[in-house]
N, C-alpha and C positions, 0 to 999 in steps of 0.2 A: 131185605132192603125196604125201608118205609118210601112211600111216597108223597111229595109232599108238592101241592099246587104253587104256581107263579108270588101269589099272594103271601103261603106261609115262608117260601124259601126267605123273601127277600124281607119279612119279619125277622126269621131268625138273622140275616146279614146283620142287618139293620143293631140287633140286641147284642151281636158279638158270635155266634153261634156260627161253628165252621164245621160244614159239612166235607167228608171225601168221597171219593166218587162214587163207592158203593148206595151212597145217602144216609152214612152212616155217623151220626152228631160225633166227632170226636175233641170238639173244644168249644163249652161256652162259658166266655167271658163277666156274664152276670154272676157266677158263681164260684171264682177266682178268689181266694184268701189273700186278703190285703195284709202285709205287715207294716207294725212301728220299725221306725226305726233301731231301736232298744232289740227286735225280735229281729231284723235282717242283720244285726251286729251279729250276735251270736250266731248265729246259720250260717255268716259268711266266717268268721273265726273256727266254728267248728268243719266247715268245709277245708278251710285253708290247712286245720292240725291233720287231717284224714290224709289231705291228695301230699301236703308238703310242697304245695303252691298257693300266691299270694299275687295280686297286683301289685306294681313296681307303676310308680309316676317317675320320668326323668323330662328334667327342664331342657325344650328345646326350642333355639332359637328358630324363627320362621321370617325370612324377607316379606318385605311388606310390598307395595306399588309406591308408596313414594321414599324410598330408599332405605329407610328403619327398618329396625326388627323388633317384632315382638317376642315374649319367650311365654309358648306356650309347654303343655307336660302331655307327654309320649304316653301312652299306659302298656307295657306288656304283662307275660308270667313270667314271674319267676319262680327258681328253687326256694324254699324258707332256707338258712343257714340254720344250722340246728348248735353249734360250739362255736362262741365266744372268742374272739381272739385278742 
């Protein structure tokens, strides 16, 4: 278990860096791989053909306060359909 003074903890807060209670660094956020969008299409496409799940938006209506509605979209999981009908 490292030890770390008042000083260094609340550096690493500050920089992203999450410690667990042993004081054992298990996430810091400075050094997190950003993706393009182009790279998070693919990741989430090839996660989607693995699992045979996918985000689903459906339109749904939401009362407002002054008696309208707006229609916002729902997001669940779904199954992928795999045949065509």
């Amino acid at each position: 278990m490292e030890e770390y003074t008042e000083k260094e903890y609340n550096k690493m807060i500050k920089r992203g860096v999450v410690i667990d209670m042993s004081g054992n660094k298990i996430q810091d956020k400075t050094k997190q791989k950003t993706f393009t969008p182009e790279e998070f299409a693919k990741k989430y496409q090839a996660l989607c053909e693995e699992t045979g799940y996918n985000l689903v938006g459906n339109p749904v209506f939401v009362k407002r306060d002054d008696g309208t509605y707006s229609i916002t979209l729902q997001f669940s999981v779904g199954r992928i359909k795999k045949e065509v009908v």
